[in-house]
mmCIF file of the N, C-alpha and C atoms, coordinates in Angstrom:
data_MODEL
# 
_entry.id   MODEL 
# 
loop_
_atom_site.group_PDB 
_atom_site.id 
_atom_site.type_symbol 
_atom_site.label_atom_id 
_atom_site.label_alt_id 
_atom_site.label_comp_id 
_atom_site.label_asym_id 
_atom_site.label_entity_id 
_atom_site.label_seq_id 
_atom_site.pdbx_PDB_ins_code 
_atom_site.Cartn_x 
_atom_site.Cartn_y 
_atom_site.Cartn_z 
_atom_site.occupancy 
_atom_site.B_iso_or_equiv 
_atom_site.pdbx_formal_charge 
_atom_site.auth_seq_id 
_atom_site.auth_comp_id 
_atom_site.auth_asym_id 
_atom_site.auth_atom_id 
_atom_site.pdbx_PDB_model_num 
ATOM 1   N N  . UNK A 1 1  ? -18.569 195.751 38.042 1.00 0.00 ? 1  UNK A N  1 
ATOM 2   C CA . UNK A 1 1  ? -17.717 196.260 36.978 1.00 0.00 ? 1  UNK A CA 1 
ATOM 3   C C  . UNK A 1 1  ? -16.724 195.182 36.591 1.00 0.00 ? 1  UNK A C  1 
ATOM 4   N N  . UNK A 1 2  ? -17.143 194.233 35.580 1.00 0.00 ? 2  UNK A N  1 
ATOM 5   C CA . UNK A 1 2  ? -15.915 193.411 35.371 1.00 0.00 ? 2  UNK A CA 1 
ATOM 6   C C  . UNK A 1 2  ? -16.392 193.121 34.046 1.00 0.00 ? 2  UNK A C  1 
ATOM 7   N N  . UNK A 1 3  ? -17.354 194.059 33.382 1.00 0.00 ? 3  UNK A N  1 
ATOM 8   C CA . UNK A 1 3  ? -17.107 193.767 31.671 1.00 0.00 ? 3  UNK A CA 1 
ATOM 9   C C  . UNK A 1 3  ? -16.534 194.550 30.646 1.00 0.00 ? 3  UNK A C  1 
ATOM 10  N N  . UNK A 1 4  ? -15.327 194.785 31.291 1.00 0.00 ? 4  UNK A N  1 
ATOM 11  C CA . UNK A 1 4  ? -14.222 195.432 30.457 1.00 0.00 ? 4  UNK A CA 1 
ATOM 12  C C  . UNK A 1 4  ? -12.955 195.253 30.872 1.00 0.00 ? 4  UNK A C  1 
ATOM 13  N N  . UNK A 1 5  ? -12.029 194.465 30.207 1.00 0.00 ? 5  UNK A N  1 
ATOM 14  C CA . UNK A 1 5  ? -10.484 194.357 30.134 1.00 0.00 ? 5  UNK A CA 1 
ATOM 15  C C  . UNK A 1 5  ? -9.863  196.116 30.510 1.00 0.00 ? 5  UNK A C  1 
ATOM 16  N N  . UNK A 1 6  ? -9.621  196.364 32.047 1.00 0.00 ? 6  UNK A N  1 
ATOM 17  C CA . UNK A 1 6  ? -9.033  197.462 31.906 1.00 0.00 ? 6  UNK A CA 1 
ATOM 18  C C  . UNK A 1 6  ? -8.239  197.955 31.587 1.00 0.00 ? 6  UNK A C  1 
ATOM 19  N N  . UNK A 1 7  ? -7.115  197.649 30.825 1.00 0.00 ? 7  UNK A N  1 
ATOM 20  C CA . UNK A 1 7  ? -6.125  197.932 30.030 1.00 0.00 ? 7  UNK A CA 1 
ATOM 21  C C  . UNK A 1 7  ? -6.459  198.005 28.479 1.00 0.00 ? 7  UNK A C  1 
ATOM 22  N N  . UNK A 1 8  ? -7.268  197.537 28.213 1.00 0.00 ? 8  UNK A N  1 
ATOM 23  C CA . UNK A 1 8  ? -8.102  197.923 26.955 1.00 0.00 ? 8  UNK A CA 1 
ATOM 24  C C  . UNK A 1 8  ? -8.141  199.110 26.820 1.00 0.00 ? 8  UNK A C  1 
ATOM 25  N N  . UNK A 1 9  ? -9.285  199.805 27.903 1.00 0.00 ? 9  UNK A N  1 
ATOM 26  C CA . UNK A 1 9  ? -9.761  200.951 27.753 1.00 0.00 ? 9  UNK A CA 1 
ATOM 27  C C  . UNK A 1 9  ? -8.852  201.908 27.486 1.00 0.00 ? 9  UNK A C  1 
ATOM 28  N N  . UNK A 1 10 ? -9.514  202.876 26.238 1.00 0.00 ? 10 UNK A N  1 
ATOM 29  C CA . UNK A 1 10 ? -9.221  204.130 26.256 1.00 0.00 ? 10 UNK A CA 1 
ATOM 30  C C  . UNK A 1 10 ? -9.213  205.324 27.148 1.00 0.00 ? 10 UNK A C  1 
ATOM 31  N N  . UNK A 1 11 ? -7.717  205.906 27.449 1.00 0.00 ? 11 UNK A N  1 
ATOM 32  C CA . UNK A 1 11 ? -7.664  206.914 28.473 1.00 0.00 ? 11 UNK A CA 1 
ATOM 33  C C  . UNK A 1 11 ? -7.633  207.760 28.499 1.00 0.00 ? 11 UNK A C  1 
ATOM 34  N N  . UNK A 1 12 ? -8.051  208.346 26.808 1.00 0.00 ? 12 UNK A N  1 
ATOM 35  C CA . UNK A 1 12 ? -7.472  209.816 25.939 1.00 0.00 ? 12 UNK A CA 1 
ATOM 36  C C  . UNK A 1 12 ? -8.591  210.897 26.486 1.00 0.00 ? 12 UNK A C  1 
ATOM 37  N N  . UNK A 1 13 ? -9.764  210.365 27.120 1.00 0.00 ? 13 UNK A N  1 
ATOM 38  C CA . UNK A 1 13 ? -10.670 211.565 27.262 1.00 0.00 ? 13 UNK A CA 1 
ATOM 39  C C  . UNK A 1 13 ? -11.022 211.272 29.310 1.00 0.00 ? 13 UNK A C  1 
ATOM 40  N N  . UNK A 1 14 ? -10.194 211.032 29.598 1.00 0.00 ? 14 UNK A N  1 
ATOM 41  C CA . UNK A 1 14 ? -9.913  211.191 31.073 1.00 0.00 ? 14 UNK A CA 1 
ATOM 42  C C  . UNK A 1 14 ? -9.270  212.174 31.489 1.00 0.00 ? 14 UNK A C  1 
ATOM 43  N N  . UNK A 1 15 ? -10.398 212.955 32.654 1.00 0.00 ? 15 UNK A N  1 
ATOM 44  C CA . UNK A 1 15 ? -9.498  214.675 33.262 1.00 0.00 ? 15 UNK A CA 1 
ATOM 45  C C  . UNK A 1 15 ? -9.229  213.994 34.318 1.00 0.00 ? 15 UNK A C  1 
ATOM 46  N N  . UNK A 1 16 ? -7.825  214.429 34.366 1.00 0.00 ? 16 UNK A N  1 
ATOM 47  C CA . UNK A 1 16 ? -7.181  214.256 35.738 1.00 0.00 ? 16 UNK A CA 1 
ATOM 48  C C  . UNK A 1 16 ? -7.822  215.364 36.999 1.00 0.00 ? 16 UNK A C  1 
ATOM 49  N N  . UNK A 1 17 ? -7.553  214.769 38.196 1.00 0.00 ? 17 UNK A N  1 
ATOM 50  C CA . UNK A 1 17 ? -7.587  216.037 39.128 1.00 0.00 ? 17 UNK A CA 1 
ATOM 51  C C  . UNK A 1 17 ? -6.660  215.360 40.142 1.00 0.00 ? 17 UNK A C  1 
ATOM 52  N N  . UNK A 1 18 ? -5.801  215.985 40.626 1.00 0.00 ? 18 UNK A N  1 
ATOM 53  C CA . UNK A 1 18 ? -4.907  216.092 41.390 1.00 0.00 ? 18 UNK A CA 1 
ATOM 54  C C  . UNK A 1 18 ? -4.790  215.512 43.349 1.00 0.00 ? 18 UNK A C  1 
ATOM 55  N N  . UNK A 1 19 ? -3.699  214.695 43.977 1.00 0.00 ? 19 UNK A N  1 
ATOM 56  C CA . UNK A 1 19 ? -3.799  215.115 45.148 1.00 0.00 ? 19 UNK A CA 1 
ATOM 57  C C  . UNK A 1 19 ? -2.463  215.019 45.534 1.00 0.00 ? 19 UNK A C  1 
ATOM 58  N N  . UNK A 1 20 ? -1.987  216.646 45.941 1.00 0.00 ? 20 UNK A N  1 
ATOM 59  C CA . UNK A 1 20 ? -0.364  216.473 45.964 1.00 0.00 ? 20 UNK A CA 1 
ATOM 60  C C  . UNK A 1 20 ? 0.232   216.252 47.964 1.00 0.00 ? 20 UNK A C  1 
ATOM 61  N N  . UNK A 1 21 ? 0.554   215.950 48.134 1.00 0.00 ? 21 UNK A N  1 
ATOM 62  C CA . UNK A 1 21 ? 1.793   216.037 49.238 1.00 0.00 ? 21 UNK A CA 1 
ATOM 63  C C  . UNK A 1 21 ? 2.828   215.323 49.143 1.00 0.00 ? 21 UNK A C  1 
ATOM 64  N N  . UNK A 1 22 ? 3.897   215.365 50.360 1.00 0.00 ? 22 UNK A N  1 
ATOM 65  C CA . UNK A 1 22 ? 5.169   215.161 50.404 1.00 0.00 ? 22 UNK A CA 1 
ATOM 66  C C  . UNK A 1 22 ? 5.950   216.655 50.227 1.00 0.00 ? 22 UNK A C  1 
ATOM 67  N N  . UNK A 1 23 ? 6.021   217.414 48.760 1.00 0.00 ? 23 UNK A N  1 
ATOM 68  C CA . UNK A 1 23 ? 6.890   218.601 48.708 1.00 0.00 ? 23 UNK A CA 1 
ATOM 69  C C  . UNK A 1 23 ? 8.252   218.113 48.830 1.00 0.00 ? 23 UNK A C  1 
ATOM 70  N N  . UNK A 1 24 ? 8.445   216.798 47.806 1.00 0.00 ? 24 UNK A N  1 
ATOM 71  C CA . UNK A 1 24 ? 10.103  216.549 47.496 1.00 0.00 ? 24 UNK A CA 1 
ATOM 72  C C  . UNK A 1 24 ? 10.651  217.848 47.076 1.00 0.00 ? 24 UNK A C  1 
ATOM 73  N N  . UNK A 1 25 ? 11.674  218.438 47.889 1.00 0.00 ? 25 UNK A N  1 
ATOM 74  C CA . UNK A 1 25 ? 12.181  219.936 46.991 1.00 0.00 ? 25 UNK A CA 1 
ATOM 75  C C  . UNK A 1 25 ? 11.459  221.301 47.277 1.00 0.00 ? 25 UNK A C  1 
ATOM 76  N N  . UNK A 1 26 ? 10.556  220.870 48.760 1.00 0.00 ? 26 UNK A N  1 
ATOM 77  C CA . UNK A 1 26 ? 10.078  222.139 49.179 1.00 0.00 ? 26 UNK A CA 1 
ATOM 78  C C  . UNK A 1 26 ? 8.328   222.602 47.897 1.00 0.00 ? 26 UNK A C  1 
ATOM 79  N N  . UNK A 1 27 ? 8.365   222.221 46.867 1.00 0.00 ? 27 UNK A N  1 
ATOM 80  C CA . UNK A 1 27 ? 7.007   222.373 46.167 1.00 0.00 ? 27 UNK A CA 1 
ATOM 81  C C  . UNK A 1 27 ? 7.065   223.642 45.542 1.00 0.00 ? 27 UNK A C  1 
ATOM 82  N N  . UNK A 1 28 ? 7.847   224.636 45.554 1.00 0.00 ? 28 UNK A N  1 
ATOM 83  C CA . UNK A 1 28 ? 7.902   225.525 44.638 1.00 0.00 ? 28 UNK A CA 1 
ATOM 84  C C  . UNK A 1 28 ? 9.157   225.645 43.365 1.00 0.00 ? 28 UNK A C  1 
ATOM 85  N N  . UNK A 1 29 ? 9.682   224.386 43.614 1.00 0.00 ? 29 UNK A N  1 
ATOM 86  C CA . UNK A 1 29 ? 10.729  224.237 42.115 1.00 0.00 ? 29 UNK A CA 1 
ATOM 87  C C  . UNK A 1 29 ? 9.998   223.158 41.159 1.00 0.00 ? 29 UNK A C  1 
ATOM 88  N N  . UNK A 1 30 ? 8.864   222.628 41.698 1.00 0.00 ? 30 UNK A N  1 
ATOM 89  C CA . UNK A 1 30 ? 8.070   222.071 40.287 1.00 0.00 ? 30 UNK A CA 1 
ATOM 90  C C  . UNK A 1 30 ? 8.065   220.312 40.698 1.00 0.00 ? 30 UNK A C  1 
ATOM 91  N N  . UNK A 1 31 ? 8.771   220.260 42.131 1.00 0.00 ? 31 UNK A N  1 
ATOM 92  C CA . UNK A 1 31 ? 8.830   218.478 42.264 1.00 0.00 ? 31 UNK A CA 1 
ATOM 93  C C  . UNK A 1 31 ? 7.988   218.417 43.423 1.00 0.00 ? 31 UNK A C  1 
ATOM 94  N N  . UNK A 1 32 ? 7.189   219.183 43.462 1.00 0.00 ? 32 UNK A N  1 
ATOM 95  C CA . UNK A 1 32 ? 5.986   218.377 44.725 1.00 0.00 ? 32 UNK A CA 1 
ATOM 96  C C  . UNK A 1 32 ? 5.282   217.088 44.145 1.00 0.00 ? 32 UNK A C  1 
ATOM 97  N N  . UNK A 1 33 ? 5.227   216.516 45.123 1.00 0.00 ? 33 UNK A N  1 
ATOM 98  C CA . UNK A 1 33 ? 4.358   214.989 44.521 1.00 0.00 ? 33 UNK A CA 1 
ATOM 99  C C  . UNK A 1 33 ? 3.164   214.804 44.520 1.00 0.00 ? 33 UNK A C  1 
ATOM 100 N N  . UNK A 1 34 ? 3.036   214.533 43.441 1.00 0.00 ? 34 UNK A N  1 
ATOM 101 C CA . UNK A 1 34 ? 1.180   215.015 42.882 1.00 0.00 ? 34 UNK A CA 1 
ATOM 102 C C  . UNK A 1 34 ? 0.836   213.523 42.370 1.00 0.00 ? 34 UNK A C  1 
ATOM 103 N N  . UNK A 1 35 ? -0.302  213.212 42.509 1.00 0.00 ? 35 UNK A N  1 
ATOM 104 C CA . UNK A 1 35 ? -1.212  211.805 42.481 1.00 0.00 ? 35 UNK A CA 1 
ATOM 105 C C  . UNK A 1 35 ? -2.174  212.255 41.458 1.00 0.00 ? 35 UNK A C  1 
ATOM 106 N N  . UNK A 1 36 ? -2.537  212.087 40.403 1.00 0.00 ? 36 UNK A N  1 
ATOM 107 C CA . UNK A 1 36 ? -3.555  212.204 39.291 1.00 0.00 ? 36 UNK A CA 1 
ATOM 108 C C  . UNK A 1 36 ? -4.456  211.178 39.801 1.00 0.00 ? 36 UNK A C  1 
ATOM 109 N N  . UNK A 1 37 ? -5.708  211.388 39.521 1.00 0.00 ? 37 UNK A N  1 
ATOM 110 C CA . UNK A 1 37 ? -6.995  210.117 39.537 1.00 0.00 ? 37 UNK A CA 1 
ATOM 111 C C  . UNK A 1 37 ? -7.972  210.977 38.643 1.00 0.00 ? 37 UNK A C  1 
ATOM 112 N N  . UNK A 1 38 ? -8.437  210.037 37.621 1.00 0.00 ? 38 UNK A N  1 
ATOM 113 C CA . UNK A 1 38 ? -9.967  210.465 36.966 1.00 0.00 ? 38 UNK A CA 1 
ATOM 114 C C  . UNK A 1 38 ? -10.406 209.683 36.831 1.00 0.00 ? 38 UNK A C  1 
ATOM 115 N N  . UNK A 1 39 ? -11.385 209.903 36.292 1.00 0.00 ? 39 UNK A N  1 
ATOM 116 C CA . UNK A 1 39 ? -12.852 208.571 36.044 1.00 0.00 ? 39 UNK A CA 1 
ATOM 117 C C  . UNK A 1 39 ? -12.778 208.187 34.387 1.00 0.00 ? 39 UNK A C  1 
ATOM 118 N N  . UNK A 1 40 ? -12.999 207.084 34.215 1.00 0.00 ? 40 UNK A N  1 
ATOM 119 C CA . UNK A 1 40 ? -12.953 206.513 32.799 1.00 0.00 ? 40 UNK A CA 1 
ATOM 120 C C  . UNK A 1 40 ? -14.248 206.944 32.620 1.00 0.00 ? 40 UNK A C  1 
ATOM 121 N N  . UNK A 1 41 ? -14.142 207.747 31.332 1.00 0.00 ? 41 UNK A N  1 
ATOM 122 C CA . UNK A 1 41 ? -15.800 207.914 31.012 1.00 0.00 ? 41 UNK A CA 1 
ATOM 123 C C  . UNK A 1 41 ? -16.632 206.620 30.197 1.00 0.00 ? 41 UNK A C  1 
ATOM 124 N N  . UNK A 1 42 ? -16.011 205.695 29.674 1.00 0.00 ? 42 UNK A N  1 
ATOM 125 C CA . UNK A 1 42 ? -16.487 204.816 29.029 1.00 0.00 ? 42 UNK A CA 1 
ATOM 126 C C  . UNK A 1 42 ? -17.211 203.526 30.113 1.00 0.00 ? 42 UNK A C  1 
ATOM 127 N N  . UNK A 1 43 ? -16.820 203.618 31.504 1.00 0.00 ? 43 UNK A N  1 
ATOM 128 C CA . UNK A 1 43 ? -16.159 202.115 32.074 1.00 0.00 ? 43 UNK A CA 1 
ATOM 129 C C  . UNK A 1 43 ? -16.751 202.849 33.404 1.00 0.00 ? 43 UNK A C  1 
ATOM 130 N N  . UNK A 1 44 ? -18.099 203.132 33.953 1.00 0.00 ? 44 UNK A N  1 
ATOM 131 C CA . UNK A 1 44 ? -18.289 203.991 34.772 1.00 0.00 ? 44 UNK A CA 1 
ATOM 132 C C  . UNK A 1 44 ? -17.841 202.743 36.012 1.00 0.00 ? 44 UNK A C  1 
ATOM 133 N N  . UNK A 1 45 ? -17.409 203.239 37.138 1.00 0.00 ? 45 UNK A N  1 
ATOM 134 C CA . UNK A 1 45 ? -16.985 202.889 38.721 1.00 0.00 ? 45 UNK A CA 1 
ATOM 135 C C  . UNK A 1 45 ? -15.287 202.286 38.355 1.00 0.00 ? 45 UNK A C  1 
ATOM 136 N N  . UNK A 1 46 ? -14.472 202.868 37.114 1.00 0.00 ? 46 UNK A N  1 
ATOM 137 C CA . UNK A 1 46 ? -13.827 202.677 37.269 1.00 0.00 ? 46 UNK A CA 1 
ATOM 138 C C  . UNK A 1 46 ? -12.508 204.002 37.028 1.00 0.00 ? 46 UNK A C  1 
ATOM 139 N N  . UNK A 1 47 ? -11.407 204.260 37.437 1.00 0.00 ? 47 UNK A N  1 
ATOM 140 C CA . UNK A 1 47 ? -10.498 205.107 37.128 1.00 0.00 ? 47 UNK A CA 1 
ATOM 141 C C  . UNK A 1 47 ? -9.509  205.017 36.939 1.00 0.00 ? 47 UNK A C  1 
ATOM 142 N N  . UNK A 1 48 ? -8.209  205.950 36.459 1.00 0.00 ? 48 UNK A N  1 
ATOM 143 C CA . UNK A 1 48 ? -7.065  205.801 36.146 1.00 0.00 ? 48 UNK A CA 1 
ATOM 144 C C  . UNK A 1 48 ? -5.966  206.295 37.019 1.00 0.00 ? 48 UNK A C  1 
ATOM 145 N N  . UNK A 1 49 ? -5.186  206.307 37.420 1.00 0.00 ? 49 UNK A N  1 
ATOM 146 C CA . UNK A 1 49 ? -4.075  206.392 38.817 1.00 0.00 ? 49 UNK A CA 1 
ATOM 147 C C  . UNK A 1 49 ? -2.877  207.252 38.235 1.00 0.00 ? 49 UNK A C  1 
ATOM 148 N N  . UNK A 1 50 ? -2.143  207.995 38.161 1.00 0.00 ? 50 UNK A N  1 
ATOM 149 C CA . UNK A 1 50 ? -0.711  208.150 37.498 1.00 0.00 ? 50 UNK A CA 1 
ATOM 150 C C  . UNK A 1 50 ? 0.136   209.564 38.248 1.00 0.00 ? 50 UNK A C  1 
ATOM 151 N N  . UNK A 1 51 ? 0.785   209.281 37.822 1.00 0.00 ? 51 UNK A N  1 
ATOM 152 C CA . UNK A 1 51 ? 1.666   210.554 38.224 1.00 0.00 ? 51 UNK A CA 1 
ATOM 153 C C  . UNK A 1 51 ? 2.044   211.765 37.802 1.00 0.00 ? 51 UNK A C  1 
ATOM 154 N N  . UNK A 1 52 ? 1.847   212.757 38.542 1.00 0.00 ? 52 UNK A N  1 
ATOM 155 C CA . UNK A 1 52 ? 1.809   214.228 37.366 1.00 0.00 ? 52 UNK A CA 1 
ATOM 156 C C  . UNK A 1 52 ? 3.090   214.712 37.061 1.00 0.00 ? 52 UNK A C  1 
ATOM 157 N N  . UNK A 1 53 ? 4.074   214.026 37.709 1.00 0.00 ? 53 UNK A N  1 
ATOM 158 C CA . UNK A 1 53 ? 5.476   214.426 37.210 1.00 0.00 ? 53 UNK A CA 1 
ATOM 159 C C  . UNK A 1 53 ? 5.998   213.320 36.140 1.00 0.00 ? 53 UNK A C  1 
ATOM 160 N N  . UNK A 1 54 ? 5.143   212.651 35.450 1.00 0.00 ? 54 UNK A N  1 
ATOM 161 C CA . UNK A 1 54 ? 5.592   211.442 34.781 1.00 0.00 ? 54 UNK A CA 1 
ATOM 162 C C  . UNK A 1 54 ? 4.640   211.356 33.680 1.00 0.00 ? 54 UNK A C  1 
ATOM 163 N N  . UNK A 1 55 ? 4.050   212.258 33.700 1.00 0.00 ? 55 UNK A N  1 
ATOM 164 C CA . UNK A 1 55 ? 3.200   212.388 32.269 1.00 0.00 ? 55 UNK A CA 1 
ATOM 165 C C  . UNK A 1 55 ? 3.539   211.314 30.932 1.00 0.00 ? 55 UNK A C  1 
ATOM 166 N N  . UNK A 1 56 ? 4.376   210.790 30.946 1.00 0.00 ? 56 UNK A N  1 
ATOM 167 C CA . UNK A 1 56 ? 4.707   209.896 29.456 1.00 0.00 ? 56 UNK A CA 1 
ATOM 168 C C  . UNK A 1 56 ? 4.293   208.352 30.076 1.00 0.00 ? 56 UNK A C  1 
ATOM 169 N N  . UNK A 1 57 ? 4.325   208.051 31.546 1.00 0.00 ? 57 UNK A N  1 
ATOM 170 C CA . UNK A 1 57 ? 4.055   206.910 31.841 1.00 0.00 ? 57 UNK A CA 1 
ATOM 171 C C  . UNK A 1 57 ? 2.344   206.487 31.680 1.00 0.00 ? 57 UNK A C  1 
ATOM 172 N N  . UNK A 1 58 ? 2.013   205.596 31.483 1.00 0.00 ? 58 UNK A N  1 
ATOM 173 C CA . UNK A 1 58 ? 0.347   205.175 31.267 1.00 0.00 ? 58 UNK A CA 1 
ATOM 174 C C  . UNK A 1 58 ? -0.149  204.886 32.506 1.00 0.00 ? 58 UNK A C  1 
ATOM 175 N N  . UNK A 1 59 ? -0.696  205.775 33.475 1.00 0.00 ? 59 UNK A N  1 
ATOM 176 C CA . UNK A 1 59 ? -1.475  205.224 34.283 1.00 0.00 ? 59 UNK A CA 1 
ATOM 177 C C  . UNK A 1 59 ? -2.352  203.631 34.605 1.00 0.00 ? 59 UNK A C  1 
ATOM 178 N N  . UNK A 1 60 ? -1.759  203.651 35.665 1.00 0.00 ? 60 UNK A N  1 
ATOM 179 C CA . UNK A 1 60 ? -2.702  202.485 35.881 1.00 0.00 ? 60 UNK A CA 1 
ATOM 180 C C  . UNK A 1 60 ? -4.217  202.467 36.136 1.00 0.00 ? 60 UNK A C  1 
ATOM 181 N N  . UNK A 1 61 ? -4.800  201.193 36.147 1.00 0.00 ? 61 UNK A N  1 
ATOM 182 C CA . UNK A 1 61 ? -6.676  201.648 35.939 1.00 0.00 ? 61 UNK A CA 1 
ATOM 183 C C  . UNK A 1 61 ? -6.832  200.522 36.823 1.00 0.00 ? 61 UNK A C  1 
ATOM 184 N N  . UNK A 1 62 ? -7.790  201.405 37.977 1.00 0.00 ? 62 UNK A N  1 
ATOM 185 C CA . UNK A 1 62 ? -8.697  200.541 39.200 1.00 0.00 ? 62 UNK A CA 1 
ATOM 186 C C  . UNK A 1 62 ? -9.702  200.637 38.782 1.00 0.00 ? 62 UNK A C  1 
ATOM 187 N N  . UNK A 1 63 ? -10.698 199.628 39.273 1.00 0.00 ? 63 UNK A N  1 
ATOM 188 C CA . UNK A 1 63 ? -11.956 199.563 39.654 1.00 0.00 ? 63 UNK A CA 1 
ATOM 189 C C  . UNK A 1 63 ? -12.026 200.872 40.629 1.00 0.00 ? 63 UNK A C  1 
ATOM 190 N N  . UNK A 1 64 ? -13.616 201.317 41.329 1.00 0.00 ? 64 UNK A N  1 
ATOM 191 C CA . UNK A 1 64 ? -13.739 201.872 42.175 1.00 0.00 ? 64 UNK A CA 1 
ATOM 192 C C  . UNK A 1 64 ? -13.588 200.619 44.072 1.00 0.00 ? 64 UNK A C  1 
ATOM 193 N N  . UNK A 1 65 ? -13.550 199.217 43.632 1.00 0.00 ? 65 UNK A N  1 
ATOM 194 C CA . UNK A 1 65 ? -13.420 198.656 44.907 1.00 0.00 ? 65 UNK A CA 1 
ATOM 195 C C  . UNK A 1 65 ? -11.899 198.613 44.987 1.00 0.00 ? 65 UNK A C  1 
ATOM 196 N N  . UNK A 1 66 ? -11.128 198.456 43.699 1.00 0.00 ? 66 UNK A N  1 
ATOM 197 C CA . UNK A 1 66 ? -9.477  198.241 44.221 1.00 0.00 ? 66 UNK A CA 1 
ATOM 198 C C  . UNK A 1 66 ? -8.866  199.639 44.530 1.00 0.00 ? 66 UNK A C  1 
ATOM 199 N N  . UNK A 1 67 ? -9.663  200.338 44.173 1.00 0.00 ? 67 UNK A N  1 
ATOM 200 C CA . UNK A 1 67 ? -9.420  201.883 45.043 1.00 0.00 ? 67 UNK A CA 1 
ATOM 201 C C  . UNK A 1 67 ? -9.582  202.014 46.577 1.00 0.00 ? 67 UNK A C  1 
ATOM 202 N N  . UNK A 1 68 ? -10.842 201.517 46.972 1.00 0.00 ? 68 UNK A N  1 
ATOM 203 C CA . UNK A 1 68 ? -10.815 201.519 48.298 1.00 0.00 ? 68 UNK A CA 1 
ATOM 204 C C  . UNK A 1 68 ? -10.193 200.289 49.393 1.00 0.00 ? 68 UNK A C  1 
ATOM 205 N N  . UNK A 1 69 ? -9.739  199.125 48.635 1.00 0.00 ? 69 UNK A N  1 
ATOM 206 C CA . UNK A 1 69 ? -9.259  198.198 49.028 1.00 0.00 ? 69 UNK A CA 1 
ATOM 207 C C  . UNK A 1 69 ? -7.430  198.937 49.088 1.00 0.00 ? 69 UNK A C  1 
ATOM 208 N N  . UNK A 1 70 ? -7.524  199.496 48.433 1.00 0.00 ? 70 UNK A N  1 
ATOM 209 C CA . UNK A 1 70 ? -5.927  200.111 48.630 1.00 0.00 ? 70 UNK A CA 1 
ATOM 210 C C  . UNK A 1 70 ? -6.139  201.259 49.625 1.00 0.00 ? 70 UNK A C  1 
ATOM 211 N N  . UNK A 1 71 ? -6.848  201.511 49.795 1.00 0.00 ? 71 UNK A N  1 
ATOM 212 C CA . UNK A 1 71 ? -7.022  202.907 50.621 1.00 0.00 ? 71 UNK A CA 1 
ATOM 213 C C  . UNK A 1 71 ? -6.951  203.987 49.965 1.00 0.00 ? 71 UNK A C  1 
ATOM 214 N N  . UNK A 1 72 ? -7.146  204.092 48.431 1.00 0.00 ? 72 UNK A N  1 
ATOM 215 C CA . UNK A 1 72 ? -7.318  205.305 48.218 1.00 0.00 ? 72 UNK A CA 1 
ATOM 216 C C  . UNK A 1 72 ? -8.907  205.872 47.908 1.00 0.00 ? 72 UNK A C  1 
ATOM 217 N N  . UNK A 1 73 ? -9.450  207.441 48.417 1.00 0.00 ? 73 UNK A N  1 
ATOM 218 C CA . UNK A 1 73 ? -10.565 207.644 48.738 1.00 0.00 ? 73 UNK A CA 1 
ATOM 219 C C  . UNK A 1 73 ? -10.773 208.640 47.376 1.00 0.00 ? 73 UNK A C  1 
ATOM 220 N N  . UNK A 1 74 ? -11.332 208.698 46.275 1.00 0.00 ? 74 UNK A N  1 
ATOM 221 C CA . UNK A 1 74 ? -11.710 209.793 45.240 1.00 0.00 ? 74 UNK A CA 1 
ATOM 222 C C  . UNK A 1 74 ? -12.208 211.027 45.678 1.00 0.00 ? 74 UNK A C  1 
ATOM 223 N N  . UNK A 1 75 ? -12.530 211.006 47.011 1.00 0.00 ? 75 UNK A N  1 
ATOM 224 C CA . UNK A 1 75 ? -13.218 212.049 47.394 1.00 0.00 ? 75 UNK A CA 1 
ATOM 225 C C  . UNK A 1 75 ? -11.836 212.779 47.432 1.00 0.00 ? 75 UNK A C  1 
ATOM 226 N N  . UNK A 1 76 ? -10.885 212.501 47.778 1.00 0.00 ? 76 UNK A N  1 
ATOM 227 C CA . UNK A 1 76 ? -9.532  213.436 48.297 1.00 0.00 ? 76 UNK A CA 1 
ATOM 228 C C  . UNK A 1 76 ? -8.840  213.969 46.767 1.00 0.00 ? 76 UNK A C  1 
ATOM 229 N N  . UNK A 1 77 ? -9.911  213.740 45.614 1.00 0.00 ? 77 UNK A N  1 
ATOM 230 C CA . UNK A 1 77 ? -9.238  214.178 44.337 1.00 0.00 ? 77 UNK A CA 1 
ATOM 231 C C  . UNK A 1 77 ? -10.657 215.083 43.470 1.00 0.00 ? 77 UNK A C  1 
ATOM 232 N N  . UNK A 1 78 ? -11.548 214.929 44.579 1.00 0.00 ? 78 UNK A N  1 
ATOM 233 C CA . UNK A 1 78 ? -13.015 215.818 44.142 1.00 0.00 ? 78 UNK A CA 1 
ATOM 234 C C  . UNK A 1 78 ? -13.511 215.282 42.721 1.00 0.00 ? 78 UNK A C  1 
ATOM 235 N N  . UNK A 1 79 ? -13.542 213.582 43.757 1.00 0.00 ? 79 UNK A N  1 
ATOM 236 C CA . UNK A 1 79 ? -14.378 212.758 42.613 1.00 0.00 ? 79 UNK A CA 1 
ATOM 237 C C  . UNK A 1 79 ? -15.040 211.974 43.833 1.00 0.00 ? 79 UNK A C  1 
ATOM 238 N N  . UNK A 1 80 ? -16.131 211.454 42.360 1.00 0.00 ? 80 UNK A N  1 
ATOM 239 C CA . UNK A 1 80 ? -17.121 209.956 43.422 1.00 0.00 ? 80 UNK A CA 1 
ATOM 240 C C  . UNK A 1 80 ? -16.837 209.021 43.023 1.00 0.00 ? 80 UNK A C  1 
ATOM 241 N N  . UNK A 1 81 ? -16.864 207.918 43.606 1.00 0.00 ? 81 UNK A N  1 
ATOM 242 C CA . UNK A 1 81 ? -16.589 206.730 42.931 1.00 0.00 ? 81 UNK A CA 1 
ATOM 243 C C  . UNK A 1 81 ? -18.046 205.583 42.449 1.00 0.00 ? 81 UNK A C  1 
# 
């Protein structure tokens, strides 16, 4: 996967799915800490990273290897990579 500038890509038709812990604030006043990851549908083995309490910020975009080189696993967001 390296024939696409990932910041190029379009992120408008990427579903998030979620992986929350921590519970800054206990998790029932709305500040539990939630991790977004989806899959770029254009740019397959690659995805987008962001935060669900920060919705206006632009996610960042991994490959599926700088995902696992960071340690994060898609399976823990009920995706494949």
């Amino acid at each position: 996967m390296a024939d696409h500038d990932l910041y190029d890509l379009d992120l408008s038709q990427v579903r998030f799915n979620r992986a929350c812990g921590g519970n800054q604030g206990g998790g029932d006043d709305g500040t539990e800490t939630c991790v977004i990851l989806g899959v770029v549908p254009q740019a397959p083995g690659v995805f987008a990273l962001g935060d669900s309490k920060r919705p206006d910020r632009e996610p960042l975009v991994f490959t599926a290897e700088e995902l696992a080189e960071a340690g994060v696993d898609p399976a823990r967001f009920g995706l494949s990579a």
